[in-house]
C-alpha positions as CSV (number, residue, x, y, z in Angstrom):
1,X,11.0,39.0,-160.7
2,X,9.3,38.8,-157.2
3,X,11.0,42.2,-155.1
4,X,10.7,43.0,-151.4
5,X,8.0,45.8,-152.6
6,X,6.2,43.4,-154.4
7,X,6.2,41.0,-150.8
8,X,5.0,44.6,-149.1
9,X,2.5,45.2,-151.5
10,X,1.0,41.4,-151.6
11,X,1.0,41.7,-147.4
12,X,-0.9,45.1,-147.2
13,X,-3.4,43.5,-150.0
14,X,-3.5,40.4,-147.9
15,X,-4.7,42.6,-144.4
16,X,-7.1,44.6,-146.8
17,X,-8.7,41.4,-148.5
18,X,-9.5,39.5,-145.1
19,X,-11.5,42.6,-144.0
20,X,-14.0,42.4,-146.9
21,X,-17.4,40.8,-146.3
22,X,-18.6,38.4,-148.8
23,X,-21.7,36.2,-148.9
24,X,-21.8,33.3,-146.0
25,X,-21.8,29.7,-146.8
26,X,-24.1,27.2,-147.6
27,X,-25.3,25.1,-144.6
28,X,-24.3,22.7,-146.0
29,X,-20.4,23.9,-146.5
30,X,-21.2,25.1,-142.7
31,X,-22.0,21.7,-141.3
32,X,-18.7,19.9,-143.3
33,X,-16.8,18.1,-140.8
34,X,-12.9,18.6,-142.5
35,X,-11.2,15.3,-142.9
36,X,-7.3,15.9,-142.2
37,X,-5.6,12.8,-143.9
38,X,-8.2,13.1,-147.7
39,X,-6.2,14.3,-150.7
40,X,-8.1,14.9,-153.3
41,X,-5.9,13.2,-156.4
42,X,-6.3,15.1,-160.5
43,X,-9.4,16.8,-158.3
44,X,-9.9,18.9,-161.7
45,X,-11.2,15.7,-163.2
46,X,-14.3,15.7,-161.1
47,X,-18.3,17.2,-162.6
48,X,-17.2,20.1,-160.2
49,X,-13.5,20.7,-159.8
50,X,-12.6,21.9,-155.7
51,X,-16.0,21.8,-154.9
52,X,-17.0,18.4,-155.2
53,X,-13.6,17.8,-152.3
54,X,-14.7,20.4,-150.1
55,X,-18.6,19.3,-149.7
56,X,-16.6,16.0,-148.8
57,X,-14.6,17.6,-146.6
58,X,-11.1,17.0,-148.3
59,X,-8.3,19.4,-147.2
60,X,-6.0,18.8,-150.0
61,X,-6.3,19.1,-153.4
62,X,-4.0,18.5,-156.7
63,X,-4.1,20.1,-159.9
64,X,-1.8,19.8,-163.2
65,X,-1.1,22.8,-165.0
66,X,0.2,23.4,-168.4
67,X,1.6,26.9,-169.0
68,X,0.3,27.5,-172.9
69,X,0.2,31.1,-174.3
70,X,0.8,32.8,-171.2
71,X,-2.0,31.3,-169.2
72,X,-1.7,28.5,-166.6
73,X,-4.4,25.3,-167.7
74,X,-5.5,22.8,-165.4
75,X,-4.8,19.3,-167.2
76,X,-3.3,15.7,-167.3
77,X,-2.5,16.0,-170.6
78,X,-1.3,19.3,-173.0
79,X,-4.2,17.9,-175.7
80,X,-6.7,18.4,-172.9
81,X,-5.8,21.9,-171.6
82,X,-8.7,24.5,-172.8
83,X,-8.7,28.1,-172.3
84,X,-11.4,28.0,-170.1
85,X,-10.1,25.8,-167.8
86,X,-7.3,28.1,-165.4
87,X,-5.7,27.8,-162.3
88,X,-7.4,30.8,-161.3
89,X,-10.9,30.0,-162.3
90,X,-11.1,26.5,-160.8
91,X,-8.9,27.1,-157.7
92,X,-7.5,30.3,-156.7
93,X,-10.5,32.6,-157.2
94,X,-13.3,29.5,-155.7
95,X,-10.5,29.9,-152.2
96,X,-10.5,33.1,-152.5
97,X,-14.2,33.3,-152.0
98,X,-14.1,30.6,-149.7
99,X,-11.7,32.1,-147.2
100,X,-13.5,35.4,-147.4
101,X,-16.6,34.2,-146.8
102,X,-14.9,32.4,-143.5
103,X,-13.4,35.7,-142.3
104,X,-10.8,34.9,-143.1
105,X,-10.3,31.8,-140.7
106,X,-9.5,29.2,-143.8
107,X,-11.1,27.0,-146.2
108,X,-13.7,25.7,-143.8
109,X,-15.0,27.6,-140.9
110,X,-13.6,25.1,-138.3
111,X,-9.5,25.7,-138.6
112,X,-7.9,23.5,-140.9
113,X,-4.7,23.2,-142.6
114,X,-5.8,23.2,-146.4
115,X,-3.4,21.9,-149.1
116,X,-3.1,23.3,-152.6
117,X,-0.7,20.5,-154.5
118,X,0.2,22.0,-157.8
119,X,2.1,19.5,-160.0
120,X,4.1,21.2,-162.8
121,X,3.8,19.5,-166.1
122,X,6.1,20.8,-169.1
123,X,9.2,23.5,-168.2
124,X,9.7,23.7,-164.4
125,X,11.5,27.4,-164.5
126,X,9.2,29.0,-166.7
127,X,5.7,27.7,-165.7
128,X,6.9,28.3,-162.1
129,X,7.6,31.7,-162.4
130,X,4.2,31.9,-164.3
131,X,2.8,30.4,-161.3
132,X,4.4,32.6,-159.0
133,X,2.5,35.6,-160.5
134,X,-0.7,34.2,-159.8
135,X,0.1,33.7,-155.9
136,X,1.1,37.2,-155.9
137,X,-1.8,38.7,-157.2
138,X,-3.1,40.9,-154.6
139,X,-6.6,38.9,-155.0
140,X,-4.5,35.6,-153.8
141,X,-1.4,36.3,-152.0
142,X,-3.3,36.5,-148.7
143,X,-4.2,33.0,-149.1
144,X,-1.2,31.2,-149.2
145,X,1.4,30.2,-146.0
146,X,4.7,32.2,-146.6
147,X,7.8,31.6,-146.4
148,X,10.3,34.5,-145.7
149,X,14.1,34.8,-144.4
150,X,14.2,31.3,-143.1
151,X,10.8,31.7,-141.4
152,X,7.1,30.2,-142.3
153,X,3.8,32.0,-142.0
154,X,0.9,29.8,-141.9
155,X,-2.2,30.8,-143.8
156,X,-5.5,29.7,-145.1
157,X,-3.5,27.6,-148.3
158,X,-0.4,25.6,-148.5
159,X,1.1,25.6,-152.2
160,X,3.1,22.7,-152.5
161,X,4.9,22.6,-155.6
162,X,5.1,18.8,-157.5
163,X,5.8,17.2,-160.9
164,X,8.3,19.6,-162.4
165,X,9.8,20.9,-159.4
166,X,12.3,24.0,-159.9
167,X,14.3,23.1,-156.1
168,X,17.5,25.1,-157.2
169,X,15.1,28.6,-157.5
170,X,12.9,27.9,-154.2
171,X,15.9,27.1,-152.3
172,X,17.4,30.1,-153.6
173,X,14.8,32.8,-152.8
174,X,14.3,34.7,-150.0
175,X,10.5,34.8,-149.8
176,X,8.4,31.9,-151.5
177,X,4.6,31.4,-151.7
178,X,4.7,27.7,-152.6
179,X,6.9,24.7,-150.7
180,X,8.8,21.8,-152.4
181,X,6.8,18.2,-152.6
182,X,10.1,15.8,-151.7
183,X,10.3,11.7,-153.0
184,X,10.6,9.6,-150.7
185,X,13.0,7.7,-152.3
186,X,15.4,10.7,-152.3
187,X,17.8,10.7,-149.4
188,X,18.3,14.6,-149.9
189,X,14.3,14.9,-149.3
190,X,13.2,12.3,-146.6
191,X,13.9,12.8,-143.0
192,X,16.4,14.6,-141.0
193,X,18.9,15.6,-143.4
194,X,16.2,18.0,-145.1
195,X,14.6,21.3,-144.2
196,X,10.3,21.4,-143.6
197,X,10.6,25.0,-144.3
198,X,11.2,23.9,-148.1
199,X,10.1,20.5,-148.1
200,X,7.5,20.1,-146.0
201,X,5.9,17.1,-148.1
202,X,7.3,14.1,-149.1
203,X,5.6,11.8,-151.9
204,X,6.1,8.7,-153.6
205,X,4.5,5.6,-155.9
206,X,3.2,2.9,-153.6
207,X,3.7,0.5,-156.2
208,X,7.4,2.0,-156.9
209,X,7.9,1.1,-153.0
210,X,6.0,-2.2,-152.1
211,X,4.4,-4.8,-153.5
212,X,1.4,-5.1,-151.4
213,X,-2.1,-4.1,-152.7
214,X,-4.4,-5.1,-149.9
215,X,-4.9,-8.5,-151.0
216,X,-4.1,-11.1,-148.4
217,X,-1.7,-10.2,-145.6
218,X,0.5,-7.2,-145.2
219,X,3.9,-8.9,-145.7
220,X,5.9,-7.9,-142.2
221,X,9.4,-6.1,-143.7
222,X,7.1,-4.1,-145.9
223,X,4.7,-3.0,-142.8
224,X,7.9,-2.2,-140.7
225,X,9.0,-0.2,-143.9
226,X,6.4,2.1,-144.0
227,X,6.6,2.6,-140.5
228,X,10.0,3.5,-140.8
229,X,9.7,6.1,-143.6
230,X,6.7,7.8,-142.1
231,X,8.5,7.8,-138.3
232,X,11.7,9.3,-140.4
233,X,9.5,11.7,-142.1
234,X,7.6,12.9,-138.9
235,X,10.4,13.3,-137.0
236,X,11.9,16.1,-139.5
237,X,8.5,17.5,-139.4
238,X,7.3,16.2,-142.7
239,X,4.0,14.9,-144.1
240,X,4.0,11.8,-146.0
241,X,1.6,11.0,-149.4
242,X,1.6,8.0,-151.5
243,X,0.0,7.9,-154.6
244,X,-1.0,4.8,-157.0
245,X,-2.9,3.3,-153.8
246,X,-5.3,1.2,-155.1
247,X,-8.7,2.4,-155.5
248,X,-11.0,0.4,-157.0
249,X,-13.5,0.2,-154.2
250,X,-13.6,-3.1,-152.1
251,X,-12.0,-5.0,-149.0
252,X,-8.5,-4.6,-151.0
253,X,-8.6,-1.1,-151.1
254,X,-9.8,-0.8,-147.6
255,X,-7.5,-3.0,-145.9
256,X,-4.6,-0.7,-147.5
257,X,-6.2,2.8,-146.3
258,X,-6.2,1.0,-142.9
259,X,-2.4,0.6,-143.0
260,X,-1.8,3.5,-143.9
261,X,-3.8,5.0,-141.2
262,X,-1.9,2.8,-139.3
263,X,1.0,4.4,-140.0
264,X,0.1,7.8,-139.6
265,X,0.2,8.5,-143.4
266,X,-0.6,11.7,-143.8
267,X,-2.5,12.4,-146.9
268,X,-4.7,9.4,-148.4
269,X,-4.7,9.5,-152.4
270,X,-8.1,8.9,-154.3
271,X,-10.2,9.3,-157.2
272,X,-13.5,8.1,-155.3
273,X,-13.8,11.3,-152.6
274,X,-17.4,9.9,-150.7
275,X,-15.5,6.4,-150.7
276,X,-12.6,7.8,-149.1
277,X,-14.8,10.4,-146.7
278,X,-17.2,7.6,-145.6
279,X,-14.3,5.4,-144.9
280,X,-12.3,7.9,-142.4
281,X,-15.7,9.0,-141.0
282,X,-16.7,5.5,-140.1
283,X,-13.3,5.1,-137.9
């Protein structure tokens, strides 16, 4: 159970933590430009999970996890899941050297919201209160934006909470580490008639909502769809994600990124991170 002196405790490591001095970047890291609208999608199936997304400047991330035997294992599938493969040792500790090593300013030196998307596979109640003893570890709570009696802290991390989503317990408590990823196709999620403070994302399958895959013209009622959903999002103070975009590289899948820009879509989902980087670096 997460207590008020547990909160305390987590907020006194987090002013400790951000005084420590670690070792600086790479130049490389330094000279990242961070690219708001890439979302980095099963980012653990990458040669170098996190890292490969941040040397391409992604500032959002997503990782399935499996709660087996206590521990909290990064994969698409329970067969996959090995012991070696945490939360903690291919996220939480690699942002908690990151963020240090920034002074605490974030996960890149310039400012930048950063977004952890952690989707829930299995039990939602059990691995989410798993989860929530990770981002209360005195090593990571300092990391993460807080929410606490109605009000939200912004820090270095966003959690945002997907998959197997426990909304009855985070609209319940008090004081929350992680926020709610919404569907768009929920009315009880999208737009006005929801809170940001819980749901301050909103996702959905592309293909579940249109039928357009960049081929040939962008049919007009399904253009002024998507500009409705994302206005209606935006205007509760939501960001918007779709995922099963297209993204097989070629004029298809580029002609669908640039509607979506269009739109002010907040968070672009891919597989291919230097296709998606050198396409929002050349516009």
């Amino acid at each position: 159970m997460i207590t008020p002196r547990r909160i305390l405790a987590a907020l006194l490591a987090a002013v400790a933590a951000t005084s420590l001095a670690t070792a600086p970047a790479s130049a490389h890291e330094r000279g990242v430009r961070p690219l708001p609208q890439a979302h980095s999608h099963n980012d653990y199936e990458h040669n170098r999970p996190l890292h490969d997304a941040l040397e391409q400047g992604f500032t959002s991330v997503e990782a399935d996890i499996f709660l087996v035997d206590g521990q909290l294992l990064v994969a698409h599938d329970l067969a996959d899941t090995r012991p070696d493969r945490t939360l903690e040792s291919l996220y939480l500790e690699p942002l908690r050297k990151r963020v240090l090593a920034n002074h605490g300013v974030g996960v890149y030196r310039q400012r930048a919201e950063f977004q952890l998307l952690i989707d829930v596979k299995g039990d939602a109640n059990s691995t989410y209160a798993a989860l929530e003893k990770r981002l209360y570890d005195p090593r990571y709570s300092f990391l993460f934006s807080l929410y606490a009696f109605g009000h939200v802290k912004k820090r270095a991390v966003t959690a945002v909470i997907s998959g197997g989503r426990p909304k009855d317990v985070m609209l319940g408590q008090k004081f929350r580490l992680a926020f709610y990823d919404g569907r768009i196709r929920d009315e009880n999620d999208l737009g006005i008639g929801s809170d940001p403070r819980v749901t301050p994302l909103v996702s959905d399958s592309w293909s579940g909502l249109f039928t357009w895959t960049g081929d040939g013209p962008f049919p007009a009622g399904e253009r002024a769809k998507l500009h409705d959903l994302v206005m209606r999002a935006h205007a509760a103070g939501q960001r918007v994600r779709f995922w099963a975009t297209p993204d097989a590289a070629g004029p298809g899948r580029d002609a669908l990124w640039k509607e979506l820009v269009a739109a002010g879509v907040d968070h672009l989902n891919t597989d291919d991170l230097p296709g998606l980087a050198n396409f929002l670096r050349a516009r």
